[in-house]
N, C-alpha and C positions, 0 to 999 in steps of 0.2 A: 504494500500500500504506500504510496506517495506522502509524505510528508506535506504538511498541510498546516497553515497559520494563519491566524488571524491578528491582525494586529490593531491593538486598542488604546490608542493615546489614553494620556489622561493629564487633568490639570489641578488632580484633587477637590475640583467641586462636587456636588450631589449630584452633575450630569455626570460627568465623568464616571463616579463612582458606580450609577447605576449602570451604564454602557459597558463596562468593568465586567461586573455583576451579569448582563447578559451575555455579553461574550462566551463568559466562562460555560454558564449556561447551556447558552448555542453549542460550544466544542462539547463538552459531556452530553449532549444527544447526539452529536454527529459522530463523534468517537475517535480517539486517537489524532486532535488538533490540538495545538500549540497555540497560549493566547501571551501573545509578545504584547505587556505593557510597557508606553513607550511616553515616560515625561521630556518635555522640551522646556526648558527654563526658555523662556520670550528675554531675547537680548536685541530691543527696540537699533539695530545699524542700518547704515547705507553700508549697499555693497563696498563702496569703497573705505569704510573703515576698517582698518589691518590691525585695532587696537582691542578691536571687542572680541570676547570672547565666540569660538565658534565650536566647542566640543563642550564636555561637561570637563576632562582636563584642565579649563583656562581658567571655571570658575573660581571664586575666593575659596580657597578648602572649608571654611564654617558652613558655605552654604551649602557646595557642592557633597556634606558628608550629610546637613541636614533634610536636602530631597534625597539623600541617595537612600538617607535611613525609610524614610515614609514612603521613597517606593519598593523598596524589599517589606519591608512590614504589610505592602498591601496587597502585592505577591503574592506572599505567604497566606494573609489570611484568605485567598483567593484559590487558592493551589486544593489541589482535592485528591484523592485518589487516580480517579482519572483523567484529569487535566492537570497538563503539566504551564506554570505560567513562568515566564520569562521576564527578566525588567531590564530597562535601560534607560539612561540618562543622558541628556545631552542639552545642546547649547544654542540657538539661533532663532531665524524664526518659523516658529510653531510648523503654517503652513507648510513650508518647505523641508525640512525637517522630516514630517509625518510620508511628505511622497519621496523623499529618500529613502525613508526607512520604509517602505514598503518593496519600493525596487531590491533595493540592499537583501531584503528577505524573502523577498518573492512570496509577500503575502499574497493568499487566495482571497482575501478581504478585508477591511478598515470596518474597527468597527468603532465607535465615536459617537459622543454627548452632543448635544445641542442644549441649549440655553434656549432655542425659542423667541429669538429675537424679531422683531417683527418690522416692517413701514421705516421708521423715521430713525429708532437704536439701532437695527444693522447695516440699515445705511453711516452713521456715525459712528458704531463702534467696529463696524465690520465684522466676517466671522469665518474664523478659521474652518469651520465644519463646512460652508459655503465652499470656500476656496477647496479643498480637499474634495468635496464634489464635485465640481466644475472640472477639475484638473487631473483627478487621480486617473489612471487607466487600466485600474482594478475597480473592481465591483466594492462600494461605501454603502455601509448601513449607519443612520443615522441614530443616536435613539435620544427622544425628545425627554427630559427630567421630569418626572409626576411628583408631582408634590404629595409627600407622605404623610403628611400632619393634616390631612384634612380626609 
């Protein structure tokens, strides 16, 4: 059988978490997939700045040890008998990032939070989940945050 991954940003919000959450999911019915979680610290450059960090190597080590702890911790509590999860950290931005690391792994799927942004805040705040759709040239599942408190 073909090795098979899926690969699931995250940004440690309650979308992410949940997108996480199905992934993992998703691979324990489907069987024998790999859910590669994949944090991107957002390092706001122009291309042409040679100063910014672009791996998770450049980062300050405080920080770099403090996501790198929160995403093995969420890994971990993610990891199950039958799904094996994977994590990684890195540096730049988000979008770009996310369709490298899909190429790089030759995921069979993105699978990814949405916030829900709508009209007037996507337009201003833009949205990675957007751009990852538009551009990926693997199949992206989006999955929208349900608010649980209610």
């Amino acid at each position: 059988m073909p090795k098979t991954t899926l690969l699931c940003p995250t940004d440690f919000s309650a979308s992410g978490d949940q997108a996480a959450a199905y992934a993992v999911a998703m691979a324990g019915q489907l069987g024998g997939w790999t859910v590669h979680l994949l944090h991107v610290h957002h390092v706001p450059l122009h291309d042409a700045d040679i100063n910014a960090p672009h791996r998770a190597g450049d980062l300050e080590a405080a920080l770099q040890k403090e996501l790198g702890s929160r995403l093995e911790a969420q890994a971990a509590a993610l990891s199950t008998g039958a799904v094996k999860v994977a994590a990684e950290l890195t540096a730049g931005v988000p979008w770009r990032e996310i369709l490298a690391a899909g190429d790089r792994l030759q995921a069979d799927m993105i699978v990814m939070g949405t916030l829900g942004h709508t009209g007037l805040a996507r337009l201003l705040l833009g949205s990675v989940a957007e751009r990852v759709v538009r551009m990926s040239d693997r199949p992206v599942l989006t999955v929208r945050a349900v608010d649980q408190g209610s």
